[in-house]
N, C-alpha and C positions, 0 to 999 in steps of 0.2 A: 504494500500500500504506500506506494510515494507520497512523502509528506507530509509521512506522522514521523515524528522525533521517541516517543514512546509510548509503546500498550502491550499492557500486562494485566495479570489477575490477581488483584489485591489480597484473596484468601490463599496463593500459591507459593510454596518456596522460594525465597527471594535470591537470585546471586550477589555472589561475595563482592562482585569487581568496583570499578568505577568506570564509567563511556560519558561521552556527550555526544550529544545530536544538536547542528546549529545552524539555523544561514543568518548568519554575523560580518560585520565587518568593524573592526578593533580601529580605531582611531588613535592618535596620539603613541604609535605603539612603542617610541624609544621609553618614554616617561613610564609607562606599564612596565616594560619589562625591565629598566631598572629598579622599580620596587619590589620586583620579585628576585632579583639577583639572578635575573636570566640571562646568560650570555647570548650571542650573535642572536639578537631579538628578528633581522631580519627573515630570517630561515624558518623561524617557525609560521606555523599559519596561524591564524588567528583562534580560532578550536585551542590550537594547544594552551597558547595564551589564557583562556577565558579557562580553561581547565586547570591549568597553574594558577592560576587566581584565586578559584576555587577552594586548590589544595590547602593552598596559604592562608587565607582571609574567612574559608566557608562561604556563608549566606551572606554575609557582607562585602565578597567579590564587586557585587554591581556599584559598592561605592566609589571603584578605582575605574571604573568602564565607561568610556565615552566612544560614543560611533551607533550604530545601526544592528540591531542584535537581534536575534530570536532563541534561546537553544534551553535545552534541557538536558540534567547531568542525572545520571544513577550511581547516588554514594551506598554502595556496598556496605562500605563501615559502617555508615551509621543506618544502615535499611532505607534511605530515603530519596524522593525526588525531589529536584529544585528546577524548577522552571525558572525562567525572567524575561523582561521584554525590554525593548528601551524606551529613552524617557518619554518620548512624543509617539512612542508603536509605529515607527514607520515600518519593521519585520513586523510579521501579522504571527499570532501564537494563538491558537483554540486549545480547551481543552473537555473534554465528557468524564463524566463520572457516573457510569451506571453498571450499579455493583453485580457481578465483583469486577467488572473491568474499568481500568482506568487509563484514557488514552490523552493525549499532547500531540499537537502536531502545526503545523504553519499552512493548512489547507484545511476548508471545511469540506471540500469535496473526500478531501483522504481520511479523515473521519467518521463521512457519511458510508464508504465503503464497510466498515465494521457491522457486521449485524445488530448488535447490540442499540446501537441509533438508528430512532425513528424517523420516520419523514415528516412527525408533526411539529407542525410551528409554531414560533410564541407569536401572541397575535398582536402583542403590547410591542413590537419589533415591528410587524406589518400595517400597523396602524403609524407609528411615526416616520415610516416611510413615506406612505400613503399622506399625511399632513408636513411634512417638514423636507422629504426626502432622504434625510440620515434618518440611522437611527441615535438617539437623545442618553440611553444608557452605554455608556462605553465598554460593559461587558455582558452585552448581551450579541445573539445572531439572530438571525431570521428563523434558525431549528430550538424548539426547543430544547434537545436531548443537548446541544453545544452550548460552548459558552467561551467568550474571548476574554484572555488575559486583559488588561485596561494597562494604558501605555504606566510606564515608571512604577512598573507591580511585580512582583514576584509569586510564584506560586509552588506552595511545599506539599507534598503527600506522608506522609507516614504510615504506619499500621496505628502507632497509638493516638496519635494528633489529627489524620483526616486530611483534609484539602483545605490551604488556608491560604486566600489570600493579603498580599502585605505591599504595600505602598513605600517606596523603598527611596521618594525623591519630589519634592516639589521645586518648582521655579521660582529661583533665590529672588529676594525682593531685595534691589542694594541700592542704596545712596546713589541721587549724579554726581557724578565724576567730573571735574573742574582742571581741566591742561589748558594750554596754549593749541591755538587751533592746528598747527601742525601735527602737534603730537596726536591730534583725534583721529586725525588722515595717516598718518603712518600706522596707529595700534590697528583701524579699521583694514590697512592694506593688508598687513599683516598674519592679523585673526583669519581674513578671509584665505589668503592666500596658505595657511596651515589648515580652512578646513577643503580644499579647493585637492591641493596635493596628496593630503589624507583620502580624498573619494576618487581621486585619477590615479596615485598612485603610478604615474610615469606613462600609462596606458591611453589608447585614443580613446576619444571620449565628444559622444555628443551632446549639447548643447540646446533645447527647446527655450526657442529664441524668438523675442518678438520684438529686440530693437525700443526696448524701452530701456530702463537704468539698472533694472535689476539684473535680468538674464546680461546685459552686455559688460556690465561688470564681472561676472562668472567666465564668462567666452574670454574676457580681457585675459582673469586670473588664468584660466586652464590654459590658455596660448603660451605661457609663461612657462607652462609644466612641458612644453612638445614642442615639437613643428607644427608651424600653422594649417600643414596638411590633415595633422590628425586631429582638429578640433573643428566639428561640423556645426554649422546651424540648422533648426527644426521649426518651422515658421508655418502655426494654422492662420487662416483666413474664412475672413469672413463679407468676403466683397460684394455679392451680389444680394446679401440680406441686410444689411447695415453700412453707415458708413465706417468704414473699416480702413486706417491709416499704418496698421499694423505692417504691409508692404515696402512704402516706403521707408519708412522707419530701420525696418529688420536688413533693407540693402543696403542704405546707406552707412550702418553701425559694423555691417559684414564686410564692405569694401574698405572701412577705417581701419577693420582688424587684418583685414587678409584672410579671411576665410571664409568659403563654401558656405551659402545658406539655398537651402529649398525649402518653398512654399507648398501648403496643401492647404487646396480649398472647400472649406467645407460645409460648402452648398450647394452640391449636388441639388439637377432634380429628383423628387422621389423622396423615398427613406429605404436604407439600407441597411439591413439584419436592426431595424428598429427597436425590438426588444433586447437585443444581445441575452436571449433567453437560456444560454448553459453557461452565464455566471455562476459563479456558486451563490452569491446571491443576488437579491435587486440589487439594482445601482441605474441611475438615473445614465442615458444611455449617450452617448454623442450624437449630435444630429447630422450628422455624416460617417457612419463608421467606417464606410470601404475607404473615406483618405484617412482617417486613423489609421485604419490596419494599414495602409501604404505605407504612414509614413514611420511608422511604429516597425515595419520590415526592415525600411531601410534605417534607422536608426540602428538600428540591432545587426545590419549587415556591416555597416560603420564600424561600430564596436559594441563591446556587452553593457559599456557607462553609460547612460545620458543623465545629463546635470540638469536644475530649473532655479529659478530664479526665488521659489517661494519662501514665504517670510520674511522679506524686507516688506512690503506694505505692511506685514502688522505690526513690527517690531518699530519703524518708523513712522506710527500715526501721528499727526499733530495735534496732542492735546497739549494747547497751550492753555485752556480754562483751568482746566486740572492741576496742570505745573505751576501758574501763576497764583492758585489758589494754595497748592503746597506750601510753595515760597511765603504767602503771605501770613500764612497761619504760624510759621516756625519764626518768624518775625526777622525772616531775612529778607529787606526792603533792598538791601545794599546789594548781593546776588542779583535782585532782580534787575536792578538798576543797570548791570553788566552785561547782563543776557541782552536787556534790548537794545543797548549800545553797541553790543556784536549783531543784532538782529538789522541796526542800521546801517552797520559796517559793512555787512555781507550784501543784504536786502538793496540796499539803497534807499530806504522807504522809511518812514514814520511808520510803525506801528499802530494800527486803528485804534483809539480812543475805546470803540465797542471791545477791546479784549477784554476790561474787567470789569464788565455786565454783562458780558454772553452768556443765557442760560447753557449749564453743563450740556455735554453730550450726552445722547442716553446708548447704552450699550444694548438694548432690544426696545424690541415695539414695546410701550408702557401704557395699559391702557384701555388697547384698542380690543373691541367685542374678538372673540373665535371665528375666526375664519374657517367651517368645515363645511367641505363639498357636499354639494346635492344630494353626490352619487353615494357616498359612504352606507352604508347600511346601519338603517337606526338603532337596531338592535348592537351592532360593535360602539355607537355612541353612547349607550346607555351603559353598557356592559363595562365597559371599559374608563367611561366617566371622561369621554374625549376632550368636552369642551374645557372643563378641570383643567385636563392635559395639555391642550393648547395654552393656558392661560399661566400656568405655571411654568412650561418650556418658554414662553415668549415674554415673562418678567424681566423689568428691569434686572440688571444681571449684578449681581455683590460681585465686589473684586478687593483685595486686599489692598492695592499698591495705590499710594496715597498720590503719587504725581502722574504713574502710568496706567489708569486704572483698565482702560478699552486696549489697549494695546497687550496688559498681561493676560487678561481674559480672552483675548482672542487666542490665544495663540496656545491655549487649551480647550477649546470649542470642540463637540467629538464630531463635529462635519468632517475635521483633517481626517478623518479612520476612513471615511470616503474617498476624499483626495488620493492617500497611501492604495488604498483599495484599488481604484481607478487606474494606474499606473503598473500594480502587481498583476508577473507571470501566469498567475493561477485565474484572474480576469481578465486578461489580453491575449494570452497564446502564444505571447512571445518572450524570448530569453533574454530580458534586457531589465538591468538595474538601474531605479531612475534613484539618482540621491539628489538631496537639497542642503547646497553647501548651506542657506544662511539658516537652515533650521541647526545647523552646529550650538554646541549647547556653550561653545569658547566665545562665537561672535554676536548670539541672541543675548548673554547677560552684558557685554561691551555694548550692544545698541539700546539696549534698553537702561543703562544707567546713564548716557548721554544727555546733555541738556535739553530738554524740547526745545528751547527755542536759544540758536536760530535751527539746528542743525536738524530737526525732522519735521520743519515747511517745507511742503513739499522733496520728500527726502532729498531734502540740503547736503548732509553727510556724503552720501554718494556721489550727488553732481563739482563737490569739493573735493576728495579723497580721489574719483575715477578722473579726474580733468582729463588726463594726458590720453584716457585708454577710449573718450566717450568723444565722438565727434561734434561739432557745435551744434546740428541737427537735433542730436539725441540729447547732449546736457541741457538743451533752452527747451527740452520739450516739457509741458507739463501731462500730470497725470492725466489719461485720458482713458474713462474705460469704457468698454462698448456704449454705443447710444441705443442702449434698448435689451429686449429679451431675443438671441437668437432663436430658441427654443418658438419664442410666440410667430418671429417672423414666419419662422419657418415650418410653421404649422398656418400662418395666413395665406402662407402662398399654395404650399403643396397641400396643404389638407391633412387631417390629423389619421394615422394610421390607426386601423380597428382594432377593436379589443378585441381581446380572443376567449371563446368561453371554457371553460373547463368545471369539474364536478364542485371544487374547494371557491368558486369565484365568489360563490355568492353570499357568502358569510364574511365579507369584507364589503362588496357595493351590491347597491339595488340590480336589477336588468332592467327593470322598466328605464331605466337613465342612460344606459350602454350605448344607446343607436344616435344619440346626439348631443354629445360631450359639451357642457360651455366651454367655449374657449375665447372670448372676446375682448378680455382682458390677461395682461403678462399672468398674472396671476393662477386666474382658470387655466390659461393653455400648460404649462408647466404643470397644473396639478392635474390635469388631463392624461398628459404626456406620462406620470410617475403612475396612474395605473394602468395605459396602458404597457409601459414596461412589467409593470408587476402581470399583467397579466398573462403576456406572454411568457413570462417568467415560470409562472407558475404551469400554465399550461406545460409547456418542456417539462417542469420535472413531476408533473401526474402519467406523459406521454413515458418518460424512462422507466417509471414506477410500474405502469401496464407491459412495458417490455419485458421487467427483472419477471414479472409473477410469473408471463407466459414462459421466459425461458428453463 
């Protein structure tokens, strides 16, 4: 069964040994394996590494671990299992417990292989799909018999202790940080360019690139690691449904670095494997998948890396109400007084009078009535208390950090389990690992102890720090993100693909509602769109379910 890391039978003779099962990638690995006293740390692979950590530290290994990890160890000595994940789950880690078997593994299809798991689903999973698109708990799946590690957790078995999960790491909340503006542009070149080398690793590597600040600072960095032959750019489009400047952008930032970008466009007429229905689970589907699967080939024919740009918008929001209201309460008037005199310096601009009466930003809708579709079935609204649920998922959101409240909160949202989801092997079909240098856990606490102001208007940091790598096209560009819902366009133009019925359909939505979806709003069409994925979703795995019986 590919892709389970361990399954055993809890009531069964345990072996003596110790193994791991991982797909990891060890970051930082000189500083590792000098605390373990490990000679020529290059040679080893990362497995080993995380297994001498292990041996060393125990259950508290994951404190010494930075990079991308999934794996699970069997300590013999002490009868037990340790699972772990990293901090953000970009490795994906499931795990079942139904006795006596106990399974791990980083697929839920290689899971669902085990007899022992049912095909029944949790429906409090298909309902937050169905309203939100992700799911809201970060360790739950779509089966009920499974259940996913939740990122920065660890999970232990024993015979006498059971399965316990442990929380092993939150996102440090520290002080801004107060250098000279060069020094913020060197530690940022820097940070990046350690987690840039860390995820290439000397290897070619491409690049999902769209000629804005983010991605073309990564392209900059990874240039640095190769020849400019081995760092490609990956450029969607969205031209014929929006207006879409993404084109020019991504040529003119490719012709500054010296490297290869292609475009895919992805708007197509029609829809194309619209469901994407042998996910392992929903996932809200591209509205083009044949140039995804294009370009996603040729990405992977390039090489087995591609890098993105994500996590500089959240790490770099500009809450300057927040920062300026920090300042003000700690009764540092004189701080502030520096910031906007750098803010002038940079900016060129007086600072609008309106900063210190702009009501805060709110971190979700506050407020506003539930929004549940027509189509849902009332019976799951009632059962399940949806409205409740909407109303509680879309609360203003508590954040701890007193200057950066939206920007730490984002950047634990469990939508990212999607994003990571969206990009993994076991949902695309292809053998290509996407990493995100600035989700590094070295450059996201440097960005987020930075002054908000000036340096994340309009992420200022970057168009200062990349001068030399960003062409004047792309440093004077501002934020610009699509003008609209592709999804709704492009169900205005081509028409919304059919649901598909199946026996499990209707215990989620009406039928009487099936044969004409609202879609006239961004809104409606998107939630249109997520059941008709779920339905086709579902259909495919009642249609496998029919096969397994008769074979």
């Amino acid at each position: 069964m590919s892709g389970i890391f361990a399954a055993f039978r809890t009531d069964a003779p345990m072996d003596g040994g110790t193994w791991i099962a991982a797909d990891a990638r060890v970051d930082d690995r000189q500083t590792l394996a000098a605390g373990l006293g490990v000679p020529h740390e290059s040679a080893r692979s990362d497995e080993e590494l995380i297994l001498h950590a292990y041996m060393k530290w125990d259950v508290r290994c994951v404190e010494h671990l930075i990079g991308d990890f999934a794996f699970a160890i069997w300590d013999g000595r002490a009868r037990r299992l340790f699972c772990a994940r990293d901090h953000f789950g970009i490795k994906p880690l499931y795990y079942a417990h139904r006795a006596p078997w106990l399974l791990a593994g980083r697929s839920v299809d290689a899971l669902r292989e085990h007899p022992a798991i049912s095909d029944a689903l949790d429906d409090v999973a298909v309902a937050d799909f169905l309203l939100f698109g992700h799911k809201t708990d970060p360790a739950a799946t779509t089966f009920r018999d499974i259940r996913r590690v939740p990122p920065a957790h660890t999970l232990t078995w024993s015979r006498d202790g059971g399965c316990r999960l442990h929380r092993y790491w939150e996102l440090p909340i520290d002080e801004p940080v107060y250098r000279k503006d060069a020094d913020y542009a060197a530690e940022l070149r820097q940070l990046l360019d350690r987690a840039v080398a860390d995820r290439v690793r000397g290897e070619r590597a491409g690049v999902f690139f769209s000629g804005g600040l983010d991605s073309t600072a990564v392209a900059a960095t990874a240039r640095r690691h190769a020849a400019s032959s081995s760092i490609r750019g990956f450029c969607f489009l969205h031209e014929s449904l929006l207006a879409d400047e993404e084109r020019r952008y991504a040529t003119v930032a490719a012709a500054h670095l010296g490297i290869e970008c292609r475009f895919y466009e992805m708007d197509s007429a029609g829809w194309s494997h619209a469901g994407r229905e042998r996910t392992p689970e929903p996932l809200v589907p591209s509205i083009d998948a044949s140039a995804q699967a294009r370009c996603l080939d040729d990405a992977a024919d390039h090489s087995r890396i591609a890098l993105t740009g994500e996590g500089a918008d959240n790490a770099l929001l500009y809450e300057w109400a927040s920062y300026v209201r920090y300042l003000l309460w700690g009764g540092r008037i004189g701080r502030l007084a520096v910031d906007c005199a750098e803010f002038v310096r940079h900016s060129r601009r007086v600072p609008l009078a309106a900063v210190l009466t702009y009501p805060r930003s709110r971190l979700a809708n506050d407020g506003a009535q539930p929004v549940i579709p027509s189509w849902i079935s009332p019976d799951l609204v009632d059962r399940l208390h949806l409205e409740e649920r909407w109303r509680d998922v879309m609360r203003p959101a508590a954040s701890p950090h007193p200057a950066r409240p939206a920007a730490y909160f984002s950047l634990q949202l469990p939508l990212w389990q999607d994003l990571f989801d969206s990009w993994d092997p076991s949902y695309t079909g292809v053998a290509l690992d996407v990493r995100h240098p600035f989700l590094d856990l070295r450059v996201l606490r440097f960005l987020l102890s930075v002054p908000v102001i000036p340096w994340c208007r309009e992420k200022y940091l970057l168009r200062y720090a990349f001068a030399a790598d960003l062409p004047p096209q792309v440093r004077r560009r501002p934020k610009t993100p699509l003008p609209g819902s592709p999804e709704h366009a492009k169900i205005a133009r081509d028409g919304l693909p059919p649901v598909m019925r199946s026996p499990r359909l209707g215990a989620y939505a009406e039928s009487a509602y099936l044969r004409a979806l609202p879609t006239s709003t961004s809104m409606q069409a998107e939630a249109a769109l997520r059941l008709v994925t779920f339905s086709r979703w579902l259909a495919g795995l009642e249609s496998m379910r029919v096969a397994a019986a008769t074979d």
